[in-house]
C-alpha positions as CSV (number, residue, x, y, z in Angstrom):
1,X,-9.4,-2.6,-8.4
2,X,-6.6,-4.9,-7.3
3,X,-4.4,-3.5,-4.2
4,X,-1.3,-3.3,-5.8
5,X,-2.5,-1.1,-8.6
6,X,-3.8,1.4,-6.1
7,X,-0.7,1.5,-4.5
8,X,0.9,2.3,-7.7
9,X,-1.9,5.1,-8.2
10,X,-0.8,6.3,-5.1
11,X,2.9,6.2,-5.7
12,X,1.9,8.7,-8.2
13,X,0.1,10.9,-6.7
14,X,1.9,11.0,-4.0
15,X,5.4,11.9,-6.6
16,X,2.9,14.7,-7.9
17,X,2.1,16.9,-4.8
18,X,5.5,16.3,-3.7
19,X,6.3,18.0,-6.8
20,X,4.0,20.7,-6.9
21,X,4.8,21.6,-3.5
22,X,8.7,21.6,-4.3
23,X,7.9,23.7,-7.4
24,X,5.7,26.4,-5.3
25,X,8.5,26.3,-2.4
26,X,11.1,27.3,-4.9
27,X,8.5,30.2,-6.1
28,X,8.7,31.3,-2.4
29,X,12.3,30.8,-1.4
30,X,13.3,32.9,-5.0
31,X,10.9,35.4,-4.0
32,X,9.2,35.2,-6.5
33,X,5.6,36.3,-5.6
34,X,4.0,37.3,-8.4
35,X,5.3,33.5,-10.4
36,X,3.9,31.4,-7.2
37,X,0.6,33.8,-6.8
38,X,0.3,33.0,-10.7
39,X,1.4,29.2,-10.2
40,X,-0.9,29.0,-7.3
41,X,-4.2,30.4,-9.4
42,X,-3.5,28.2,-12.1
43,X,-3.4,24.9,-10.0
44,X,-6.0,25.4,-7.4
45,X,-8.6,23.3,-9.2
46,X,-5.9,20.7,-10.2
47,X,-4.3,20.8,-6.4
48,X,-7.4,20.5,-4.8
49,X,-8.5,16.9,-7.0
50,X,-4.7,15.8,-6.5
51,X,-4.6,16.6,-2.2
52,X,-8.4,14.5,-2.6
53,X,-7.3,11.8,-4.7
54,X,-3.6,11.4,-2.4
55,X,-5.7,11.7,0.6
56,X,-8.5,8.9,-0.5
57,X,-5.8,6.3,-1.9
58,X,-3.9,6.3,1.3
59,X,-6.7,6.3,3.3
60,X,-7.8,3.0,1.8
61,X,-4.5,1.8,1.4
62,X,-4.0,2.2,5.3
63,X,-7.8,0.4,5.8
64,X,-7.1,-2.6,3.5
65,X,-3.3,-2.9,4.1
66,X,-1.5,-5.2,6.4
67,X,-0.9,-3.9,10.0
68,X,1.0,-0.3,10.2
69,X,4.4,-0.5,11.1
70,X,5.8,2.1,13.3
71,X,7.8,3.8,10.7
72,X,4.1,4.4,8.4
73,X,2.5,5.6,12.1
74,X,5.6,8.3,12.0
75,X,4.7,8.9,8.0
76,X,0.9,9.3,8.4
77,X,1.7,11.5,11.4
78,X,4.1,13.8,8.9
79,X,2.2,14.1,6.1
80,X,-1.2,15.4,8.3
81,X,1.3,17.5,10.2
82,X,2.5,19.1,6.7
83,X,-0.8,19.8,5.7
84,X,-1.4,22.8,8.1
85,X,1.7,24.1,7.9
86,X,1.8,24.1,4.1
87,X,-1.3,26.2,4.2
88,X,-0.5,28.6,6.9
89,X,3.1,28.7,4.9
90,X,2.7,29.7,1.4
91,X,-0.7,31.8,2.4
92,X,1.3,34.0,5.0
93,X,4.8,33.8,3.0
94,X,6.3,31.8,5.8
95,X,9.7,30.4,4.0
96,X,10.3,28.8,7.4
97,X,7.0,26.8,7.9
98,X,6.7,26.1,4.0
99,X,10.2,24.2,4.3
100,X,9.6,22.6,6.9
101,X,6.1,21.2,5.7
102,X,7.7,20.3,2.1
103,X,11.0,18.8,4.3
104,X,7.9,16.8,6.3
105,X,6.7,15.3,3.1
106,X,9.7,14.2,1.7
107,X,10.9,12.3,4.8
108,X,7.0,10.8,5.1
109,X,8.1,9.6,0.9
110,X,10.9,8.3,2.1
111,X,9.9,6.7,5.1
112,X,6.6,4.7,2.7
113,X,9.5,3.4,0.1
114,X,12.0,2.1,2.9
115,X,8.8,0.4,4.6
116,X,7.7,-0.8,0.9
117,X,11.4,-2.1,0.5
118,X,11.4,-3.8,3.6
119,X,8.6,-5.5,3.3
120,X,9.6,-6.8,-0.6
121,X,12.8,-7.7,1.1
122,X,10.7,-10.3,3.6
123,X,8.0,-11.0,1.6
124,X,11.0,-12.5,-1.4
125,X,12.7,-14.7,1.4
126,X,12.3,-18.4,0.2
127,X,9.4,-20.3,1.5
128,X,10.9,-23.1,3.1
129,X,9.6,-26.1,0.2
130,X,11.4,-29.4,2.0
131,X,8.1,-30.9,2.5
132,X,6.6,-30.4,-0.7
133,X,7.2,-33.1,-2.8
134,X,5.6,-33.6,-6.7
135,X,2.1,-34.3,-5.2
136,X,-1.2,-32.7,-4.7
137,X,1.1,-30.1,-1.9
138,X,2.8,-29.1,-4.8
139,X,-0.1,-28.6,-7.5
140,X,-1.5,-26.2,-4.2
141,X,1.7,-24.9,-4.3
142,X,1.5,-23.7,-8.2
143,X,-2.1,-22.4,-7.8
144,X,-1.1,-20.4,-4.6
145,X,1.3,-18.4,-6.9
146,X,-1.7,-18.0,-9.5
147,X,-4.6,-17.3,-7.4
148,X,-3.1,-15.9,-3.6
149,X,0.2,-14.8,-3.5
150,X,-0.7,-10.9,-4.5
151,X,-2.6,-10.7,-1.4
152,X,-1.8,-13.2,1.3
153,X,2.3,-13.1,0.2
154,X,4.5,-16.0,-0.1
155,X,4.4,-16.7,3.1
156,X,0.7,-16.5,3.8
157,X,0.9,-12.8,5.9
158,X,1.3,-10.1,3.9
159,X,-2.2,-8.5,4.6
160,X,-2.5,-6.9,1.5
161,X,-6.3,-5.8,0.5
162,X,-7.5,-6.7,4.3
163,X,-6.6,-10.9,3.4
164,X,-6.1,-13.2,6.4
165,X,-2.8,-14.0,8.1
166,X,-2.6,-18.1,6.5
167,X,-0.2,-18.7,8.9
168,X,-2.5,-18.5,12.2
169,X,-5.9,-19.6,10.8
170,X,-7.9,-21.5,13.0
171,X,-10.4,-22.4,10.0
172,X,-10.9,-26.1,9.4
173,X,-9.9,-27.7,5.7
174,X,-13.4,-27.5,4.6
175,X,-13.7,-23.9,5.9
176,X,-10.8,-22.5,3.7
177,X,-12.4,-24.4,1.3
178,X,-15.5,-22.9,1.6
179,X,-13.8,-19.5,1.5
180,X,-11.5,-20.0,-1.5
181,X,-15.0,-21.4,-3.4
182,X,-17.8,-18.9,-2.5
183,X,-15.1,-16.1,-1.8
184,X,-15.8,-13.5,1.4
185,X,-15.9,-9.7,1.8
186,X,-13.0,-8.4,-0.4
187,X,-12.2,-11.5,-1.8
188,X,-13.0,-13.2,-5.0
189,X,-14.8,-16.5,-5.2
190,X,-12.7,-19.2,-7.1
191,X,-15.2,-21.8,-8.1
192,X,-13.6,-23.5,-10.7
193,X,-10.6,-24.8,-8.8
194,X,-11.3,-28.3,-8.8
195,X,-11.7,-30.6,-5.9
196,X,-8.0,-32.2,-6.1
197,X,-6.9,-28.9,-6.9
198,X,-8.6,-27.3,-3.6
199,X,-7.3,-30.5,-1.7
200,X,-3.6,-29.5,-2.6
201,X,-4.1,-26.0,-1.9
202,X,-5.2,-26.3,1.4
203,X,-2.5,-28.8,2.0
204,X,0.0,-26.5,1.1
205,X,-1.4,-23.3,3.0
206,X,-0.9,-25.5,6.0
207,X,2.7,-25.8,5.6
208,X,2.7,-21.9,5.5
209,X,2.2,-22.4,9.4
């Protein structure tokens, strides 16, 4: 499955536990025991595949994703310090701890979507194109948008799905070509890209440099 649809998988996951921990904190806050202890029986099955699933995506989001940035080392470290709390919280009737580890998990939401903005707000910043001209750099150009651009970025170092920063390679032409044909560990093959084709793409990753 392509990166960016696990990260919308994630997205919602992540916007359901949120919401089933807000729902349970309000339970507790109100007092109302005997609503949360009924809330909580209902949904044990259904929290425990939803913590599993949250937990999974963003594990593999985090393996195959581009480098962490400090503000995604400060979310990973609130959401598995919410964890524990939310446990010891709603099992002992701690209001205190229970807020805090809901407050934890929205700050660690909001933290993911300012990184996720950032990075859309970079990643949309034009490529600089003055050298590309109406020949074979620009037919690499087109087929970079088609073929690369959900993983390596427009600027060749987004990192998404564990792909190669373009802009430091120290392959040769004939081993990106060799690459983009026969494909490497998390990468497709693309062997019908044509020689001239594969000449202009490789042309124009190196003005990504």
């Amino acid at each position: 499955m392509e990166y960016h649809k696990i990260v919308l998988i994630h997205r919602i996951l992540v916007s359901l536990f949120l919401l089933h921990y807000v729902v349970k904190g309000y339970f507790l806050i109100a007092d109302k025991k005997e609503t949360l202890a009924g809330y909580t029986a209902k949904t044990k099955i259904a929290e425990m595949v939803l913590s599993a699933l949250f937990l999974a995506s963003g594990i593999y989001l985090v393996a195959a994703g581009p480098a962490l940035s400090m503000l995604m080392y400060i979310k990973l470290a609130l959401v598995f310090a919410s964890i524990p709390l939310a446990i010891i919280g709603f099992k002992k009737g701690n209001k205190i701890l229970a807020i805090i580890a809901i407050l934890f998990l929205i700050a660690a939401y909001g933290l993911a979507e300012i990184s996720a903005k950032h990075y859309k707000k970079e990643d949309k910043k034009p490529v600089d194109t003055s050298n590309i001209t109406s020949g074979p750099v620009a037919v690499g150009q087109d087929i970079y948008k088609a073929k690369c651009l959900d993983c390596h970025g427009a600027k060749g170092d987004a990192g998404l799905a564990g792909a190669k920063n373009l802009r430091i390679t120290q392959l040769t032409d004939d081993q990106i070509k060799d690459v983009i044909h026969n494909g490497r560990p998390g990468m497709n093959p693309f062997p019908a890209i044509e020689e001239d084709q594969l000449n202009g793409l490789v042309a124009y990753i190196r003005t990504l440099k």
